[in-house]
C-alpha positions as a Markdown table, in Angstrom:
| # | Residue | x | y | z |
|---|---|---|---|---|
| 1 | Unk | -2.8 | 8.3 | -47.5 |
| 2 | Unk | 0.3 | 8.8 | -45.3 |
| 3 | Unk | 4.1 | 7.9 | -46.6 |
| 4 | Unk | 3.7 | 5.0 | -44.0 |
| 5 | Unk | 0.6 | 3.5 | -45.9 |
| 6 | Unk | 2.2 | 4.0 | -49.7 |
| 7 | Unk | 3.3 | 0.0 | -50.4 |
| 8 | Unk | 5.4 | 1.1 | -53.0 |
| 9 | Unk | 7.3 | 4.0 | -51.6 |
| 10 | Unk | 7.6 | 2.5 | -48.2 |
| 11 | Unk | 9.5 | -0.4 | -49.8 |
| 12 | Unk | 11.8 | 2.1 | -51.7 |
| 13 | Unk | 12.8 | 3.5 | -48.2 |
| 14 | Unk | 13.5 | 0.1 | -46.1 |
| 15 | Unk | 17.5 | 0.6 | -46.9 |
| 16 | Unk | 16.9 | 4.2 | -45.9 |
| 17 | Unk | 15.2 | 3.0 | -42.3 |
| 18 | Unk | 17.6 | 0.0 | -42.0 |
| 19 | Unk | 20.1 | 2.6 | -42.1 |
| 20 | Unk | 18.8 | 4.9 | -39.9 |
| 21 | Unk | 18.3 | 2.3 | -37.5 |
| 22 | Unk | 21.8 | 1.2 | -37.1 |
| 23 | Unk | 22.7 | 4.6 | -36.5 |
| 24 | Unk | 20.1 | 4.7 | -33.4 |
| 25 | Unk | 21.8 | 1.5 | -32.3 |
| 26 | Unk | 25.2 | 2.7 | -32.1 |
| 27 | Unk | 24.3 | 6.1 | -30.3 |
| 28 | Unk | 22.1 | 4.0 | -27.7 |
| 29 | Unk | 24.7 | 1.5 | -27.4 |
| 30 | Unk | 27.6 | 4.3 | -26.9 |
| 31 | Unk | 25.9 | 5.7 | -24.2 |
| 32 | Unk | 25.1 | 2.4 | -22.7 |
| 33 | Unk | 28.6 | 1.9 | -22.4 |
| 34 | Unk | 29.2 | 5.5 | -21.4 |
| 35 | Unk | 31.4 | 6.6 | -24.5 |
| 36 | Unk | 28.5 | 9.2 | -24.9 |
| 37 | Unk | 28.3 | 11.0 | -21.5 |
| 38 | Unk | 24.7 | 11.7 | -19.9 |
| 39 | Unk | 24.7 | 14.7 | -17.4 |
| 40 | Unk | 22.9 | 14.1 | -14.2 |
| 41 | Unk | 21.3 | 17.4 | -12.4 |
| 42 | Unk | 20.7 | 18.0 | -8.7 |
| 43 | Unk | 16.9 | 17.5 | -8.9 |
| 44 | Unk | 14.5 | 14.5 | -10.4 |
| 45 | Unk | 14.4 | 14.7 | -14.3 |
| 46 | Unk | 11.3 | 13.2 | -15.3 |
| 47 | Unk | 10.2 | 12.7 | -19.2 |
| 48 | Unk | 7.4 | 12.2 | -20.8 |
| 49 | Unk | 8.6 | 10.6 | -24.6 |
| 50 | Unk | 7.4 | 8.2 | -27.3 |
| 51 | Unk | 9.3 | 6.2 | -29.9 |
| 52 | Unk | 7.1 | 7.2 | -32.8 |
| 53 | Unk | 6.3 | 10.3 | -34.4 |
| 54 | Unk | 3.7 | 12.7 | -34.0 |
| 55 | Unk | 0.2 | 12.5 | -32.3 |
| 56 | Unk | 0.8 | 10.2 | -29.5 |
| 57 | Unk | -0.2 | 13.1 | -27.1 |
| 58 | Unk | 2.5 | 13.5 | -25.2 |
| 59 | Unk | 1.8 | 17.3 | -24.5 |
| 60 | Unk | -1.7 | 16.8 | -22.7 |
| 61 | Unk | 0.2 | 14.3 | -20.4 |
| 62 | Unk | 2.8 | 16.9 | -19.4 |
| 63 | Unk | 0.2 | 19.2 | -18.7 |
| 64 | Unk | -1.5 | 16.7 | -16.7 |
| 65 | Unk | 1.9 | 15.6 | -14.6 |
| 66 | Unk | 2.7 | 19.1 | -14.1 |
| 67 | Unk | -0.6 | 20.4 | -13.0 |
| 68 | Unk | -1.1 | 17.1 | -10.7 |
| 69 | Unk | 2.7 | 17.5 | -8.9 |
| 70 | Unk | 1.9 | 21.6 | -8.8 |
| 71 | Unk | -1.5 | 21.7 | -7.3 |
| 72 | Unk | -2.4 | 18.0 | -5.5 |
| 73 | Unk | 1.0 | 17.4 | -3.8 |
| 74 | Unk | 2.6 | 21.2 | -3.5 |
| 75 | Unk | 5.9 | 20.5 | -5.6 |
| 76 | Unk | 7.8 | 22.7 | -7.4 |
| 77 | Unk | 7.5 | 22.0 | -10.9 |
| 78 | Unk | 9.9 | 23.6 | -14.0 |
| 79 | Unk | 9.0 | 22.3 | -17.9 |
| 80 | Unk | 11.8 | 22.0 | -20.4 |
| 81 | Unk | 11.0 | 21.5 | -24.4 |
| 82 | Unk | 12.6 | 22.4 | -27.4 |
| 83 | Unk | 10.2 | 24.6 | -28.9 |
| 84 | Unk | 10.2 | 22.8 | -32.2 |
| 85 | Unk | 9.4 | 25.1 | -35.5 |
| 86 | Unk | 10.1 | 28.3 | -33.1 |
| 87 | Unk | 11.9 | 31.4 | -34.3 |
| 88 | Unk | 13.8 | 31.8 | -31.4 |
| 89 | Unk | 17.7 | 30.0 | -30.7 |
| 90 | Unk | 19.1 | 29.3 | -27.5 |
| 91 | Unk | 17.5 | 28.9 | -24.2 |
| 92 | Unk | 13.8 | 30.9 | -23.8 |
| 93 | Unk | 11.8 | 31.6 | -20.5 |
| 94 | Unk | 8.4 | 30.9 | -22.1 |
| 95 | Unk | 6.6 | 32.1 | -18.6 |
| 96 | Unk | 8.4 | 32.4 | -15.4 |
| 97 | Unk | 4.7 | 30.7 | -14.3 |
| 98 | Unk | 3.5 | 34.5 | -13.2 |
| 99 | Unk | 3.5 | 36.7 | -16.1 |
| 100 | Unk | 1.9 | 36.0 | -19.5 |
| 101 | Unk | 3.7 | 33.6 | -22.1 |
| 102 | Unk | 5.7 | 35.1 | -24.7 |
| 103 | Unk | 4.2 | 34.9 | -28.4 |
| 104 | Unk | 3.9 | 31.5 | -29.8 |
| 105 | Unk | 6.2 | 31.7 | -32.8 |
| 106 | Unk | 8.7 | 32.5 | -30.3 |
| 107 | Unk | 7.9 | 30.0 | -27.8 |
| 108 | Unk | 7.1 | 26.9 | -30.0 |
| 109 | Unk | 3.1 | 25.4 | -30.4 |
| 110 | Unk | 3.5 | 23.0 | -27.2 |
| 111 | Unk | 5.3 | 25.3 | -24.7 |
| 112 | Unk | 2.9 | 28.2 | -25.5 |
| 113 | Unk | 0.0 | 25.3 | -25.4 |
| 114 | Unk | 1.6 | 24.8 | -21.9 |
| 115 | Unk | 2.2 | 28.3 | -20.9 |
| 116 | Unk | -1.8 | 29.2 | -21.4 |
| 117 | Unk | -2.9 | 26.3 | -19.2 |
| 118 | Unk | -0.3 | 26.1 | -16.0 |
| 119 | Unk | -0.2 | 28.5 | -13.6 |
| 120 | Unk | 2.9 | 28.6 | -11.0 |
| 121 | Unk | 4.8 | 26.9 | -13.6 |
| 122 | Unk | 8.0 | 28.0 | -15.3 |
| 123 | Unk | 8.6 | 26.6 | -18.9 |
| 124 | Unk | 11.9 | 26.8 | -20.5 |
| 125 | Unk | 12.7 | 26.0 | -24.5 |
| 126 | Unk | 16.0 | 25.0 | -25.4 |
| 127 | Unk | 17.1 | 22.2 | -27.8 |
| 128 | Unk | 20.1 | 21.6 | -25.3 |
| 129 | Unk | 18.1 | 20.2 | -23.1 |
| 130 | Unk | 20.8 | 19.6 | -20.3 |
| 131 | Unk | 21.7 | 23.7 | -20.7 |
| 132 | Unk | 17.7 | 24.5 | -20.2 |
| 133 | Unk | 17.4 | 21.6 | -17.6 |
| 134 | Unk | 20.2 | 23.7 | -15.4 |
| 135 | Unk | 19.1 | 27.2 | -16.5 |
| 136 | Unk | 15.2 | 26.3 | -14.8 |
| 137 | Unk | 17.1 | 24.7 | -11.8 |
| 138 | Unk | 19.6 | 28.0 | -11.2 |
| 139 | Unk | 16.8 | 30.3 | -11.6 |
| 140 | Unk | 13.4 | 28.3 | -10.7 |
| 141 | Unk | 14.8 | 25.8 | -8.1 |
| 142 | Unk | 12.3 | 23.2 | -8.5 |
| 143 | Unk | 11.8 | 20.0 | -7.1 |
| 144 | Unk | 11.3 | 18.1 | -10.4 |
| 145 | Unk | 12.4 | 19.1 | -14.3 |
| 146 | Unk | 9.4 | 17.4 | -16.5 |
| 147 | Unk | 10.9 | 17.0 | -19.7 |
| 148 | Unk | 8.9 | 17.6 | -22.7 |
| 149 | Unk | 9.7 | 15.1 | -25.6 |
| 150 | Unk | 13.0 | 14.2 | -24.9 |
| 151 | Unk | 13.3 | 10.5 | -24.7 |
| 152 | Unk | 15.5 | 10.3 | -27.3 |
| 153 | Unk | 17.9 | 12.7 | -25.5 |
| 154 | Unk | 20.1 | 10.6 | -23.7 |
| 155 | Unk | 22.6 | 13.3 | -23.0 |
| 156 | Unk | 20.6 | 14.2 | -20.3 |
| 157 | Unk | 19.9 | 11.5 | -17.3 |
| 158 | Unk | 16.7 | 11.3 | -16.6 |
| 159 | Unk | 15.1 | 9.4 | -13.2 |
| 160 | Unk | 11.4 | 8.8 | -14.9 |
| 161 | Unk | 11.1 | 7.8 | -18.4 |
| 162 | Unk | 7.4 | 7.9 | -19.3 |
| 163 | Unk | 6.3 | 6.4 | -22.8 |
| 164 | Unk | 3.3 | 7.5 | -24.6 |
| 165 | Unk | 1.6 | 5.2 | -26.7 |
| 166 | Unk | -1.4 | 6.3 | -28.6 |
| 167 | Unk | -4.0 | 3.3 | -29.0 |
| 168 | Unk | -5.5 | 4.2 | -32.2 |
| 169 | Unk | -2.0 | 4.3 | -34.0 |
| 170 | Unk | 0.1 | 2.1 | -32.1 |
| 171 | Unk | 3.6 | 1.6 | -33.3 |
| 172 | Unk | 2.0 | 1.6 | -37.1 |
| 173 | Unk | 4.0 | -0.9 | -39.5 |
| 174 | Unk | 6.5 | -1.0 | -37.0 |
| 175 | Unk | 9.5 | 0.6 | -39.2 |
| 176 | Unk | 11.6 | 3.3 | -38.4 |
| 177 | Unk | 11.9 | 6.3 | -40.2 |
| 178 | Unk | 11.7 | 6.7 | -43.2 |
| 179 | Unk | 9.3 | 3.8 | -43.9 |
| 180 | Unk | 8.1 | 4.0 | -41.2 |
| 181 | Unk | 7.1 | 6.5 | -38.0 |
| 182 | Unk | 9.4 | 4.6 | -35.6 |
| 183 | Unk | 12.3 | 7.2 | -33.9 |
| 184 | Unk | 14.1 | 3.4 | -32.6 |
| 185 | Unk | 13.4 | 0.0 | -32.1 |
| 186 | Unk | 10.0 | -0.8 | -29.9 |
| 187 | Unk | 12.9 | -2.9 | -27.7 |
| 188 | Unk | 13.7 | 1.1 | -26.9 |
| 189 | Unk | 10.8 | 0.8 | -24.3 |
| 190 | Unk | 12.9 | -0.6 | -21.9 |
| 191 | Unk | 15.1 | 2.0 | -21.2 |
| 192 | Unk | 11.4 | 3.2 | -19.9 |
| 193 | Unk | 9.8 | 3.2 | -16.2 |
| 194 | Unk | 6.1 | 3.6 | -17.3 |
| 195 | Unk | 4.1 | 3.2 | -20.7 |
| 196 | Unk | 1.2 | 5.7 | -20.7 |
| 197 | Unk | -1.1 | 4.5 | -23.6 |
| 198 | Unk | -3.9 | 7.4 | -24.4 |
| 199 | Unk | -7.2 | 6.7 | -25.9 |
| 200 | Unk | -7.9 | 3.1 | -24.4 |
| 201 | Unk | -11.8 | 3.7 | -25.2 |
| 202 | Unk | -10.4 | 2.5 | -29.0 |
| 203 | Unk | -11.1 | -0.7 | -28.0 |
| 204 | Unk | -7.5 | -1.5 | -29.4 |
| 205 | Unk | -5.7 | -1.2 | -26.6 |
| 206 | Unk | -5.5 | -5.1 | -25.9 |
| 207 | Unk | -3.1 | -5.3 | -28.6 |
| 208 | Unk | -0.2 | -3.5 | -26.7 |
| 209 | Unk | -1.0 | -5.9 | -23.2 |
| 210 | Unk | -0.9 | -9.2 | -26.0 |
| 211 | Unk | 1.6 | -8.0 | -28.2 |
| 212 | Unk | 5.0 | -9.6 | -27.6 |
| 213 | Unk | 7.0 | -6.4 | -27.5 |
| 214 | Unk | 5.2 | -4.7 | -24.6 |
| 215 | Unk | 3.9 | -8.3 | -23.0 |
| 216 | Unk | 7.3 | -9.8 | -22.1 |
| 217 | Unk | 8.7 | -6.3 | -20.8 |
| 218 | Unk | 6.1 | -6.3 | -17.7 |
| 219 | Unk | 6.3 | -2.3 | -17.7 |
| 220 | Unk | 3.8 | -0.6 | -15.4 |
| 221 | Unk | 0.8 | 0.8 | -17.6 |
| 222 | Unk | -1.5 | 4.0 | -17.2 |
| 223 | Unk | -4.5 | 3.9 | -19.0 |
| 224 | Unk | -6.1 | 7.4 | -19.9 |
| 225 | Unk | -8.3 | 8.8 | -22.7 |
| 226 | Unk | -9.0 | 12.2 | -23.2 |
| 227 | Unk | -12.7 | 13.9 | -22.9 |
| 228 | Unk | -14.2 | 17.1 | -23.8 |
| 229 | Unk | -14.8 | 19.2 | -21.6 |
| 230 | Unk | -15.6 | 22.8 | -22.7 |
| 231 | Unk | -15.9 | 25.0 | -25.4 |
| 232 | Unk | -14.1 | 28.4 | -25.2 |
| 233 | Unk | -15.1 | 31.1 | -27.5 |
| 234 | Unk | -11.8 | 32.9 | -29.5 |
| 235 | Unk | -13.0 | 36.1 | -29.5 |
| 236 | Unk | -13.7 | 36.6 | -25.7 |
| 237 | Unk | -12.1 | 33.5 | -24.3 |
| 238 | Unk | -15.3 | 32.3 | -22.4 |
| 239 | Unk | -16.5 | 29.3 | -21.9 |
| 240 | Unk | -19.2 | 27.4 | -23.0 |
| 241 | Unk | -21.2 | 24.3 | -22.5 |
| 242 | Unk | -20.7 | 21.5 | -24.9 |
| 243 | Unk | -24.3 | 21.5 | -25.2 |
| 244 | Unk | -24.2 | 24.6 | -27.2 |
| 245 | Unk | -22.9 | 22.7 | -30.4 |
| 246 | Unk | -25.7 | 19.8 | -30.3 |
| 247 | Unk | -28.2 | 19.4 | -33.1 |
| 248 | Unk | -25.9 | 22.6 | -34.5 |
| 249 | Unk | -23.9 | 22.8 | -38.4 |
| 250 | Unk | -20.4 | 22.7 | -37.6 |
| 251 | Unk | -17.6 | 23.7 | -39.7 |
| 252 | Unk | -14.5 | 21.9 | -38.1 |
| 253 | Unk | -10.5 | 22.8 | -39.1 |
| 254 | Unk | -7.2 | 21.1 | -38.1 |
| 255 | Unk | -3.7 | 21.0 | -39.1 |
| 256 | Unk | -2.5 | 18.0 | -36.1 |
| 257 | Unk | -0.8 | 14.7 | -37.1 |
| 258 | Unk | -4.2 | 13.0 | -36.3 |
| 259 | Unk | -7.3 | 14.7 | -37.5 |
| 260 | Unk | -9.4 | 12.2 | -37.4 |
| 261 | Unk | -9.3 | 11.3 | -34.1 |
| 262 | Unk | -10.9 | 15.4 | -33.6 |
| 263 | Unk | -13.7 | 14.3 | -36.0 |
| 264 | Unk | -14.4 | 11.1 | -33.8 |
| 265 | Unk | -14.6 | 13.3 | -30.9 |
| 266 | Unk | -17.1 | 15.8 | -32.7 |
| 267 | Unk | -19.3 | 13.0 | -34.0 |
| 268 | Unk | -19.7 | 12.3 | -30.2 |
| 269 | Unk | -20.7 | 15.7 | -29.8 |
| 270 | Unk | -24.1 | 15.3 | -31.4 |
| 271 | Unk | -23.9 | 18.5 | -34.0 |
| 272 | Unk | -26.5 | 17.8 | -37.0 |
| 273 | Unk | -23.8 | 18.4 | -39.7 |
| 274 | Unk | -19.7 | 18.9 | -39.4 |
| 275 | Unk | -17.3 | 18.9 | -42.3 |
| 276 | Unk | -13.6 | 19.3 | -41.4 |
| 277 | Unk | -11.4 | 20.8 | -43.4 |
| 278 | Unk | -7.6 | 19.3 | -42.7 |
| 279 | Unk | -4.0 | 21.1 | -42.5 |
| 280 | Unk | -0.8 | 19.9 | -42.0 |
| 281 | Unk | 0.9 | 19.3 | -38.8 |
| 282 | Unk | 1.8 | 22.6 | -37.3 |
| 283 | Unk | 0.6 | 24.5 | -39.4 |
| 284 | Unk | 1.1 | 27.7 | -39.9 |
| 285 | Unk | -2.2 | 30.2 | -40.4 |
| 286 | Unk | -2.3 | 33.0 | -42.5 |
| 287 | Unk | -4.7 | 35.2 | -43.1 |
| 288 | Unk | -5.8 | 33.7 | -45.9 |
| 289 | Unk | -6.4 | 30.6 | -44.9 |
| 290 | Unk | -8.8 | 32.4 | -42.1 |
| 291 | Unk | -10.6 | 33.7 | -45.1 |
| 292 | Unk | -10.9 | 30.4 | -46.7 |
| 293 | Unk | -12.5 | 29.1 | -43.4 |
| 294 | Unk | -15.3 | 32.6 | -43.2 |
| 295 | Unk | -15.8 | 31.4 | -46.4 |
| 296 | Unk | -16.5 | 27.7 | -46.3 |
| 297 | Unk | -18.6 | 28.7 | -43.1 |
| 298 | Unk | -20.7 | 30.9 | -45.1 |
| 299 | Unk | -21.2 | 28.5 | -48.1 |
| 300 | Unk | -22.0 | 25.6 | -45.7 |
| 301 | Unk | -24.5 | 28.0 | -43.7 |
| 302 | Unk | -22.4 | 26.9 | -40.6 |
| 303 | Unk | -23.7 | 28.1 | -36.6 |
| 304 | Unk | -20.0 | 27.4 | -35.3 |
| 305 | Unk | -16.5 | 27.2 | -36.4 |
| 306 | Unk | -14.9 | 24.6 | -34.2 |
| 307 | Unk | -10.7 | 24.3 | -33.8 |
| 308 | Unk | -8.8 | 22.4 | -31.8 |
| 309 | Unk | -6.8 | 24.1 | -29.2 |
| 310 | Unk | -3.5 | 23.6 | -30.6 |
| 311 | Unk | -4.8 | 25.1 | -33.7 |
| 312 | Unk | -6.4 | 28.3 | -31.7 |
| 313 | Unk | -3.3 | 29.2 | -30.4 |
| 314 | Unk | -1.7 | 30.1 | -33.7 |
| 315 | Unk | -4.8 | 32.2 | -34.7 |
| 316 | Unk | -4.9 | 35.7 | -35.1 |
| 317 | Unk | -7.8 | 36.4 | -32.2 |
| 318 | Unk | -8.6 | 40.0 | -33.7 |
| 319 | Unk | -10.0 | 38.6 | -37.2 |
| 320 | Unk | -14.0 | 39.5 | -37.5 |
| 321 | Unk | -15.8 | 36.0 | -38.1 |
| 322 | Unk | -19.4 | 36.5 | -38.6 |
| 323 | Unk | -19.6 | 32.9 | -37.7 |
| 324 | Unk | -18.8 | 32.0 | -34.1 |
| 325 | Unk | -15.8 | 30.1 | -33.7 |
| 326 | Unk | -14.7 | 28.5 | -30.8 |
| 327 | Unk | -11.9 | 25.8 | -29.9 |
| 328 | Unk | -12.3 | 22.4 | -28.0 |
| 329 | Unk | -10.9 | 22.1 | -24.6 |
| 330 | Unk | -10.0 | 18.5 | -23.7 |
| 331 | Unk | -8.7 | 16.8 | -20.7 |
| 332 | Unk | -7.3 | 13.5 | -19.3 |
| 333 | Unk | -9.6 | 11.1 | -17.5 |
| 334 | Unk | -7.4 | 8.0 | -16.2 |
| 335 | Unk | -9.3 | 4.5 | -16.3 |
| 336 | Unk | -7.9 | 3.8 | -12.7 |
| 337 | Unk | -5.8 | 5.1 | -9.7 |
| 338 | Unk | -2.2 | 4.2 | -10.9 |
| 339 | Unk | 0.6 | 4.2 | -8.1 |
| 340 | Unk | 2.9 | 6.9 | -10.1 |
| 341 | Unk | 2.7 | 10.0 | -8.4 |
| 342 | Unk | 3.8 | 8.3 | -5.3 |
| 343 | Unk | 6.7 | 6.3 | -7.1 |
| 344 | Unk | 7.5 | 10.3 | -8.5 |
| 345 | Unk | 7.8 | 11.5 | -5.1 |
| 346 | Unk | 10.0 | 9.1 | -3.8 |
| 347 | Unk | 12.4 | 10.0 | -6.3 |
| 348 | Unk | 12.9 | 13.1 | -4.3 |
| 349 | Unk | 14.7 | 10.7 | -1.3 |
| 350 | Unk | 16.8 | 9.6 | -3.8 |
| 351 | Unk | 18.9 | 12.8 | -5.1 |
């Protein structure tokens, strides 16, 4: 049971998020009347945000804009992040989009996530986002900045504000922080261009077209769920067929906000058996907990130790499993063509 779903405790915290949400308010509303200034740059800002926390898959979605602008329509892309839970202060080249990334722990789970999967694409970490915004532009020059989770940061102007909605989760009880996982008011959408809502096979995605918050703010949607696509071994980074896995005992491990919606995606994988064992957001491996997975792989007489990929990235890749482990490569399938790459490069007219 999350804090969200705890009647009790979540009724203790309403004067908490009433709180809370009269401070969002007043910042919004100070720089809607330009009290707080918001710093425009000399090339398109484009972010990709949510108003709730964690597990929306926002990351995936960068990835996808980024590779799309890089690869399909030959534009110059630079990605700014903060590089949350990183070791590092200040502005950080992750990858200059040549060279390897720096280590994860430096770099921050999603910009190394990033870093591993883009090619020809600088990624910059800096919780002043305007600073890192300008830092990619003096030294990259590129024709669009795609913000990583930054719609709250209004002190930098953006020209695209993409919302990510997760369909499984929606907006949950609807409360801010702390009773609920709200960062502001669902009104906040409308400071947005686009709501991109991500696993629409749920079934529950009619609720955000019928519910009155999204239905009266006629904002352009992008459907998308994510697939599987491949499985790519830790040890020697090749890939493998998801084939390899069916009729197969799988020992499973996580630490995202949403673990269940791996073990949905496993079940449609067809192994004869899977347990998953669950960590906390961003969590951190040590080697012990590696030893407590050999371990529960042994006792369960597992074939394959299955991660996700966020979760690989923060492994150590030189530990001897006698159990093959590998980690779960997804990617976006859109349910239709959507008009938004073409609305992105028109922005370019415009600066």
């Amino acid at each position: 049971m999350t804090i969200f779903e705890n009647k009790i405790l979540r009724i203790l915290l309403i004067p908490l998020s009433l709180l809370y949400q009269f401070i969002i308010f007043l910042r919004n509303k100070f720089y809607d009347w330009h009290i707080f200034k918001s710093f425009r740059l000399s090339c398109p800002v484009l972010c990709v945000g949510n108003i709730s926390v964690g597990g929306t898959g926002k990351t995936p979605v960068v990835e996808f804009l980024a590779h799309t602008l890089r690869h399909t329509y030959n534009q110059q892309v630079a990605i700014v992040s903060r590089g949350y839970k990183r070791l590092t202060n200040g502005t950080v080249i992750v990858t200059n989009g040549q060279d390897n990334p720096i280590d994860v722990k430096l770099a921050g789970d999603e910009p190394f996530l990033l870093a591993n999967h883009l090619q020809n694409i600088p990624i910059i970490v800096d919780k002043d986002r305007v600073r890192g915004a300008q830092f990619a532009i003096d030294h990259f020059r590129p024709d669009f900045i795609l913000l990583d989770d930054g719609f709250q940061h209004r002190r930098l102007a953006r020209d695209l504000n993409i919302i990510v909605v997760n369909a499984m989760t929606g907006f949950g009880n609807k409360r801010l922080l702390p009773a609920g996982p709200l960062r502001e008011s669902i009104k906040a959408i409308k400071r947005a261009h686009y709501i991109w809502i991500n696993h629409i096979d749920t079934g529950r995605a009619s609720q955000f077209f019928n519910g009155e918050e999204i239905y009266h703010l006629k904002l352009p949607v992008v459907e998308a769920d994510y697939v599987p696509e491949m499985l790519i071994n830790l040890k020697n980074r090749q890939p493998a067929a998801l084939e390899v896995i069916r009729n197969k005992r799988i020992l499973a491990f996580a630490g995202i906000a949403f673990p269940e919606r791996f073990q949905r995606t496993l079940t449609k994988l067809e192994p004869s058996w899977f347990a998953l064992k669950t960590f906390r957001d961003h969590h951190a491996y040590t080697e012990s907990d590696m030893h407590l997975i050999q371990e529960m792989s042994q006792t369960t007489q597992a074939d394959f130790i299955l991660t996700t990929e966020k979760d690989a990235v923060k492994l150590n890749w030189e530990l001897n499993f006698t159990t093959p482990i590998y980690y779960l490569k997804m990617g976006i399938k859109l349910k239709k063509e959507v008009t938004l790459f073409q609305e992105i490069l028109r922005l370019k007219l415009k600066i």
